[in-house]
C-alpha positions in Angstrom: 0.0 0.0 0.0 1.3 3.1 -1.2 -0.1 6.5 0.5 1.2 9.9 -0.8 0.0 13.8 -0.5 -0.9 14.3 -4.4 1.3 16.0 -6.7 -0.6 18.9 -8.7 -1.4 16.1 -11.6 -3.1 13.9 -9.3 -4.6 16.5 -7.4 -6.5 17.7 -10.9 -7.3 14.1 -11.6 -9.0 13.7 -8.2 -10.9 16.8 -8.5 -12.1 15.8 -11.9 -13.2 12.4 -10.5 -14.7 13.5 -7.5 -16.8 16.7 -9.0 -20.3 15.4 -8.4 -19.8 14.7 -4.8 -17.6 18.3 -4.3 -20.7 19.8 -6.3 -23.2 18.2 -4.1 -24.8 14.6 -4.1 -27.6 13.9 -5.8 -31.0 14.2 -5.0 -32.6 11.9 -2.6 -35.0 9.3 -4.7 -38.6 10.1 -3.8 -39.4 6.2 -2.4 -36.6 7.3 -0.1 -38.0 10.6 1.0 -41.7 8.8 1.1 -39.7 5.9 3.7 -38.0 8.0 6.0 -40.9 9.7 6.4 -43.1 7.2 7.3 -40.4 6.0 9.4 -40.1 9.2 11.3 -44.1 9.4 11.4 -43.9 6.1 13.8 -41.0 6.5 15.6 -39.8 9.9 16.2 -41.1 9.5 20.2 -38.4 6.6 20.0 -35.8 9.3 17.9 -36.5 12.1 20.8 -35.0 9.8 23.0 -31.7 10.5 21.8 -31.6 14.1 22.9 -34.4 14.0 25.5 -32.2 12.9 29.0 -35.0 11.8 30.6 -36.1 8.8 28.8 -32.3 8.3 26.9 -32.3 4.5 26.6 -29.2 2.8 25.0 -30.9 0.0 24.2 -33.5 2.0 22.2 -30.7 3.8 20.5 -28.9 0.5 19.3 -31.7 -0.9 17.9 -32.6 2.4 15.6 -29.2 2.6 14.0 -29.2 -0.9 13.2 -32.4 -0.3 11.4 -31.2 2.9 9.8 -27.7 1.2 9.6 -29.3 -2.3 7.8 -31.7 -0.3 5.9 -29.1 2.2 4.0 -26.9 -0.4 4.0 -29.3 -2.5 1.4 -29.1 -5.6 3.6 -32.3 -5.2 5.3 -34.8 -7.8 5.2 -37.5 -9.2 7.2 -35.1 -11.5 9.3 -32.7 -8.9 10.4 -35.7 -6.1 11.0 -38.3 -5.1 12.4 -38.7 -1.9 10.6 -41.9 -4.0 8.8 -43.3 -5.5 12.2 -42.8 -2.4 14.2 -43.1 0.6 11.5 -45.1 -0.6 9.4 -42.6 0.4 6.1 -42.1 -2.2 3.6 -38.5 -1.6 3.2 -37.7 -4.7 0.7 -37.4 -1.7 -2.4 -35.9 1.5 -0.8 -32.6 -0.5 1.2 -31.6 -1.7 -2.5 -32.2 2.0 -3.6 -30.4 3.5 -0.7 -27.2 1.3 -1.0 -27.4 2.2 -4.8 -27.5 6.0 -3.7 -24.3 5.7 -1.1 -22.4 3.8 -3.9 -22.8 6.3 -6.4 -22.4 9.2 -4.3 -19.6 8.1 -2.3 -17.6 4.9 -2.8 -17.6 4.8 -6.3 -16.2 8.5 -6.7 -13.8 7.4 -3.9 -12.4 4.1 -5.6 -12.3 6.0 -8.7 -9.9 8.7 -7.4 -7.9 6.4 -4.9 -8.0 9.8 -3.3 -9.6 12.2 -1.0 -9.2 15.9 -0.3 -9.0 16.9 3.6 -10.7 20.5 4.8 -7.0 21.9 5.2 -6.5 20.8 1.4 -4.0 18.3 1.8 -5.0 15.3 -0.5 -4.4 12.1 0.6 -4.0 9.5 -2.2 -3.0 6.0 -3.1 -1.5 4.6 -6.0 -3.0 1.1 -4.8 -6.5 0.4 -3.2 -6.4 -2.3 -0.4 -9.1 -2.6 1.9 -6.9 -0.5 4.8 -6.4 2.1 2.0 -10.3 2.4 1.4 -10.7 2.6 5.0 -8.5 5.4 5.6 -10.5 7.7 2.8 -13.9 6.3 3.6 -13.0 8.0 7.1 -11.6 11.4 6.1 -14.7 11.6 3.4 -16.9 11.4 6.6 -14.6 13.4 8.8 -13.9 16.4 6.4 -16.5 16.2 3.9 -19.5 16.1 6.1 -19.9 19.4 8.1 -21.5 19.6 11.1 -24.7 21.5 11.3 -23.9 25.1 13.3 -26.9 28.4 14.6 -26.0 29.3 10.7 -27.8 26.4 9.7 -31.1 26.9 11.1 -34.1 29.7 10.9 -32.7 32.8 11.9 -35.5 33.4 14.4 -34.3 30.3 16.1 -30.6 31.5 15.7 -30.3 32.6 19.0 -31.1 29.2 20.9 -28.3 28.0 18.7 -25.6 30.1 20.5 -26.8 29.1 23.9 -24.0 26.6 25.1 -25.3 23.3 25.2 -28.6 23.5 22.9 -27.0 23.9 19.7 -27.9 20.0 19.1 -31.3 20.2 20.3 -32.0 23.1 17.5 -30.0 22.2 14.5 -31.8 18.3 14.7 -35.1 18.6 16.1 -37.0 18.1 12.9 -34.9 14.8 12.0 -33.5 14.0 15.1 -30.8 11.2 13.6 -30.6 11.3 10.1 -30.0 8.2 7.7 -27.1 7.9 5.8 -28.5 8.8 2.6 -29.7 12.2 4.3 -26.7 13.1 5.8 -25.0 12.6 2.1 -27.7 14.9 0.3 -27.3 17.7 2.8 -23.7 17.0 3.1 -23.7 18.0 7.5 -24.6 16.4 10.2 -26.7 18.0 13.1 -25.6 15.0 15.8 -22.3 12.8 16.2 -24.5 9.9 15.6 -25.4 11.3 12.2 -21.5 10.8 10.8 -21.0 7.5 12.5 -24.2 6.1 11.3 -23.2 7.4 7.8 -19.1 5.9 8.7 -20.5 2.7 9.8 -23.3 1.8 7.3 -20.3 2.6 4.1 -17.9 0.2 6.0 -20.8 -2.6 6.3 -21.1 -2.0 2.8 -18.0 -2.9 1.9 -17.6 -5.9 3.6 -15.7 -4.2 7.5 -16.3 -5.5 11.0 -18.0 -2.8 12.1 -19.4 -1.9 15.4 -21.1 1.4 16.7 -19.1 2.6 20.4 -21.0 4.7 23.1 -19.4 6.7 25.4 -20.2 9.5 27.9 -18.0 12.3 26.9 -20.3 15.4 26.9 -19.4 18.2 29.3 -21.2 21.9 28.7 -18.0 24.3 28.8 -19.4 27.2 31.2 -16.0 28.5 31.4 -12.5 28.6 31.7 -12.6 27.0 34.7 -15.9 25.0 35.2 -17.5 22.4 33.1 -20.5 20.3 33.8 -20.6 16.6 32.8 -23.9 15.8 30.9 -26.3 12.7 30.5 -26.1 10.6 27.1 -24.0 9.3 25.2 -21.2 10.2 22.1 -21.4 7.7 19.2 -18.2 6.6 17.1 -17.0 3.5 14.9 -15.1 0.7 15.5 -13.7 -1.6 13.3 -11.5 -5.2 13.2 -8.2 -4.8 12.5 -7.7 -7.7 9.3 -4.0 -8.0 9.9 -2.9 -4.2 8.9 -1.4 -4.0 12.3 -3.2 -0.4 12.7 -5.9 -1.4 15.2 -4.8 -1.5 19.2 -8.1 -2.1 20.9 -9.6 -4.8 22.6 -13.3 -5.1 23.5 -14.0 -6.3 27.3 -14.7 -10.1 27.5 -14.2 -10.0 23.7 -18.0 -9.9 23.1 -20.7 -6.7 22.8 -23.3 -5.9 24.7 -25.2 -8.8 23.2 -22.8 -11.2 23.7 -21.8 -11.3 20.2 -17.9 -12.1 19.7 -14.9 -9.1 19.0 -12.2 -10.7 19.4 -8.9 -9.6 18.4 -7.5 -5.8 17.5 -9.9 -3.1 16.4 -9.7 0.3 15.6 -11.5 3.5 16.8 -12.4 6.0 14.6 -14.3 8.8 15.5 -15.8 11.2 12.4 -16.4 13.8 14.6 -13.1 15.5 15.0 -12.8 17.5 11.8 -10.5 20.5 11.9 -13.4 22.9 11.7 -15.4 21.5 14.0 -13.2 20.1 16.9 -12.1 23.4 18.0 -16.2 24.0 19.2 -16.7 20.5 20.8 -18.4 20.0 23.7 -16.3 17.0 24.6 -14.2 15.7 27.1 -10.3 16.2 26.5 -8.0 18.4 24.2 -10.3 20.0 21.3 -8.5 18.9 18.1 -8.4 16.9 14.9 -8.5 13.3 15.4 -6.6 11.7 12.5 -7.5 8.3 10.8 -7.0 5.6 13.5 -5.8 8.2 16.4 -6.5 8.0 19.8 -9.8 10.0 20.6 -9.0 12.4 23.5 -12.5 11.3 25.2 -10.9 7.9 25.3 -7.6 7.9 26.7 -9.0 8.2 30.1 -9.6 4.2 29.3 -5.8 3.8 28.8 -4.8 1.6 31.7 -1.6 2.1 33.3 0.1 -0.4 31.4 -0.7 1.3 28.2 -3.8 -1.5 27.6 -6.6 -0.3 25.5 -9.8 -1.9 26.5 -13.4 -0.8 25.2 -16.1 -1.7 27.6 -18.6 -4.6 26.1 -21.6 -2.2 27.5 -20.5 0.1 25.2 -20.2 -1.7 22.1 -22.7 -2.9 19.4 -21.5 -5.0 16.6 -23.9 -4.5 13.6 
């Protein structure tokens, strides 16, 4: 595996590959837009819970982004949902069109190029495409190619609430909540972390990844320079097995997920969330800043034992 920063060549040839998706994606297909609809109709009380405190159930959460997840993914089907039995959507034609959507948009463009272009305008390239190499720019098209939805985003009468510290993500997502992958590709942002590692995890499944989603409790509202308040919930990232590139350095607890399901081996953290633009506004626990491909998340070095061990709790962790 060859990885190099482009020369100017390259760099044109990448740009010329990848116009659609710098030009915007696509429009949603209308079965799509009908689906998630109907999906929202039923279960947004069940979507509130991931910003309402009160009634935040982890469970609850695990099972919506494994529907959203399996759905965009194009591998739902009745034995691996419920989105039929408990929504009442008959999913069986709009997972084969969302998968088509995310391959056209995204992985095609990607594999095409061998290349993607960070927000600091380093691109990172490869003159060979192995499956670590597809990783690596699968993760920095999420990390630096999705924004994060900011008070800018939103009704300017609502602009206001934005700004306060701490509601930001209850303004910018209260009409979708959690997005599907599919959605968060159209609009090219996020309005919740969950939005980029649903969008992260569902490509990997795609292309054939161990993947597993990771919870953690890293929020803290920042109410200065000197105080900060630890808050309910959870932060969402990806994890994936390590296939013998000797990049990933966690383990999982009991090597099994909260289901019991088996992780054994290495596997690798990545978290979409720490873009250059956006880390510096984070309301997260540690340092504030970009989290390269496979790095470390400040939030989770706290889990670092004194040895140096790397161990992700099984609570925590739900292999899709």
């Amino acid at each position: 595996m060859l990885r190099h920063t482009a020369s100017k060549l390259s760099i044109l040839l990448s740009l010329f590959l990848l116009l659609p998706a710098v030009m915007g994606a696509g429009a949603l297909p209308p079965e799509l837009e009908e689906n998630y609809q109907k999906f929202r109709e039923v279960a947004m009380p069940e979507l509130e819970s991931f910003m309402d405190m009160r009634s935040y159930s982890l469970e609850n959460i695990t099972l919506l982004m494994k529907e959203m997840s399996y759905h965009d993914a194009g591998i739902l089907n009745a034995t691996n949902s419920e989105m039929e039995s408990r929504y009442g959507i008959n999913a069986t034609n709009s997972t084969k069109i969302a998968a088509e959507y995310l391959k056209r948009e995204v992985i095609d463009p990607l594999k095409a190029s061998r290349s993607v272009t960070l927000e600091t305008g380093e691109v990172i390239a490869f003159e060979e495409l192995s499956k670590a190499a597809l990783l690596e720019l699968l993760f920095y098209q999420v990390r630096d190619n999705i924004k994060m939805a900011g008070p800018e985003d939103v009704p300017e009468s609502e602009r206001w609430q934005a700004n306060i510290p701490g509601l930001k993500n209850f303004v910018v997502s209260k009409d979708k909540i959690v997005q599907f992958p599919c959605e968060t590709v159209f609009l090219g942002r996020g309005g919740i972390c969950y939005d980029k590692a649903l969008l992260l995890g569902t490509l990997l499944k795609m292309e054939g990844y161990d993947v597993a989603y990771g919870y953690y409790a890293s929020w803290v509202l920042n109410l200065g320079p000197f105080r900060s308040i630890r808050m309910p919930g959870y932060h969402s990232y990806v994890i994936v097995k390590d296939e013998g590139w000797g990049i990933g350095d966690w383990a999982i607890e009991g090597a099994r997920d909260m289901n019991g399901k088996g992780m054994d081996g290495k596997w690798i953290v990545l978290d979409p969330l720490y873009s250059p633009s956006y880390a510096p506004k984070m309301q997260m626990i540690g340092e504030h800043k970009p989290v390269k491909f496979a790095e470390t998340p400040p939030w989770a070095r706290i889990l670092i034992d004194e040895q140096g061990g790397k161990v992700l709790p099984s609570e925590l962790v739900f292999r899709i």
